[in-house]
C-alpha positions as CSV (number, residue, x, y, z in Angstrom):
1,X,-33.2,-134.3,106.6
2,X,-32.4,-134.3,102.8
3,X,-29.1,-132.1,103.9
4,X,-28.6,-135.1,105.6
5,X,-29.1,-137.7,103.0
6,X,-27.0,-135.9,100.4
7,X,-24.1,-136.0,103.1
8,X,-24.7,-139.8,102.8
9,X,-24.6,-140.2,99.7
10,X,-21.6,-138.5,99.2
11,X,-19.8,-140.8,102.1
12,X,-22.2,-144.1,100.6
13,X,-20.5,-143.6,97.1
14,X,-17.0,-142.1,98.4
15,X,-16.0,-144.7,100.8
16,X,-16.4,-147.2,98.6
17,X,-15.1,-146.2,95.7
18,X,-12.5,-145.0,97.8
19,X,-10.9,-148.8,98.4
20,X,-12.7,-150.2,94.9
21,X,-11.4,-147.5,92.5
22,X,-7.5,-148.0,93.5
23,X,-8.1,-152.3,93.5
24,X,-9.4,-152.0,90.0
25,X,-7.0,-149.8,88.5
26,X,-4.6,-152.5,90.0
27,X,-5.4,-155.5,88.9
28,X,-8.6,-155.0,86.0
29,X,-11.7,-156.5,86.6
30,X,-10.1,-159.8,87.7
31,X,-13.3,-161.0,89.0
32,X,-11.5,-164.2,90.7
33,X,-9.3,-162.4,92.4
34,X,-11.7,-160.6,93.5
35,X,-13.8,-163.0,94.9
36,X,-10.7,-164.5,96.9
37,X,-9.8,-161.9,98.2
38,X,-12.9,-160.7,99.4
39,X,-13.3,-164.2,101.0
40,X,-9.5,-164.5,101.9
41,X,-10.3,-164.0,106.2
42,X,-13.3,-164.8,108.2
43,X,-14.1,-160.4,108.9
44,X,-13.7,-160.2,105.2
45,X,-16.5,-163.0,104.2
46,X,-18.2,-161.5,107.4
47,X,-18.0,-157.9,106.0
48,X,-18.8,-159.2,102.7
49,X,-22.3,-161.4,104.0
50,X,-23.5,-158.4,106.1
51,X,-23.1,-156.1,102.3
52,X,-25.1,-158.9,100.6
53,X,-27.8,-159.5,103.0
54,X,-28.5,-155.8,103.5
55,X,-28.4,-155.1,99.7
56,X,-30.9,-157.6,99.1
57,X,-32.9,-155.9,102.5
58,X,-32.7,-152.7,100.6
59,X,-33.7,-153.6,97.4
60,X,-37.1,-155.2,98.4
61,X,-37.5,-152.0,100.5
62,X,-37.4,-150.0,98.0
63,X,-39.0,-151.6,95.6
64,X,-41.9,-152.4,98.1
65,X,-42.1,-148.9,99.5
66,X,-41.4,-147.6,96.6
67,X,-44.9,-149.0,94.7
68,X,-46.7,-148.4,97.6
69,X,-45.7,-144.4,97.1
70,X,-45.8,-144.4,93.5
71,X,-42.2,-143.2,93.1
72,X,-41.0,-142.6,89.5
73,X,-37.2,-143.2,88.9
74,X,-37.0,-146.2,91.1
75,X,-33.9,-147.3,88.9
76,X,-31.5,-144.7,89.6
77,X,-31.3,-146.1,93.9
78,X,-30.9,-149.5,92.4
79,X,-28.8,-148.9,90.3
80,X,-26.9,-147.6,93.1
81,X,-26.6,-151.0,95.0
82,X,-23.6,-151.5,92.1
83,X,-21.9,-149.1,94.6
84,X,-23.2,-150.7,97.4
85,X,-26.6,-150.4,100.1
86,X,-24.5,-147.1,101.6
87,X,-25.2,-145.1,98.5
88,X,-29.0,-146.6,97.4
89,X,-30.8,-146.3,101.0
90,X,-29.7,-142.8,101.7
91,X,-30.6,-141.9,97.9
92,X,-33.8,-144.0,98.3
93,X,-34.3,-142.1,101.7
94,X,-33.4,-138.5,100.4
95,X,-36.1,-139.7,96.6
96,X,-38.6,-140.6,99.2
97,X,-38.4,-137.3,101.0
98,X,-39.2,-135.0,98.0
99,X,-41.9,-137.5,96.7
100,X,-43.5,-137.3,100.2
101,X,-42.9,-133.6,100.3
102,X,-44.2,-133.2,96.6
103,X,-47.1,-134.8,97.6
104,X,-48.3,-133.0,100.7
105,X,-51.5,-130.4,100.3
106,X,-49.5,-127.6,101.4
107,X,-45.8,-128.8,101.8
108,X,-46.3,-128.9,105.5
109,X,-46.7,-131.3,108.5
110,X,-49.8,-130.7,110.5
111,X,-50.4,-133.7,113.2
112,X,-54.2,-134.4,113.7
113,X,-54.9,-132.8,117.3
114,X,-56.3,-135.6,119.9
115,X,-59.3,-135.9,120.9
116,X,-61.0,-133.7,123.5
117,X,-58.1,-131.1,122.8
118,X,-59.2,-127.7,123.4
């Protein structure tokens, strides 16, 4: 899985930065302009509520689940939500992954057998 994540990342911060990078260079940090544009169409203040809602989602995520598994560097994924929730879940998600493996007696998963198993 944290092959996985890393791929996200990558795509979570190049997408982005992809459309963002090429706007700013453009026209500055014409924060405004920005905002009108962004808002300029019903899909774009559509697009634009779905980001915001799910940053917010992600940030109490990690900052719950986060406390609740005693992660260190809980800064750097949100920071990330400057980029966007695409880049701070998967980094979140990949963080977690080596905590939880970090964590584990012997860096294995061993299920609890059931009951009356022979």
């Amino acid at each position: 899985m944290q092959i996985f994540y890393v791929l996200l990342c990558i795509a979570g911060a190049a997408l982005p930065l992809s459309q963002f990078v090429p706007w700013l260079s453009a026209h500055g940090l014409n924060v405004p302009l920005l905002l009108q544009q962004a808002t300029s169409s019903q899909i774009a203040s559509f697009a634009w509520a779905d980001v915001l809602i799910s940053g917010i989602v992600v940030a109490v995520f990690l900052v719950a689940e986060g406390r609740k598994l005693a992660m260190r560097h809980l800064w750097l994924p949100l920071s990330c939500l400057m980029v966007g929730p695409s880049l701070a879940l998967p980094l979140f998600l990949l963080l977690r992954e080596r905590h939880l493996a970090a964590m584990a007696p012997n860096n294995s998963f061993k299920p609890t057998p059931l009951r009356g198993a022979a």
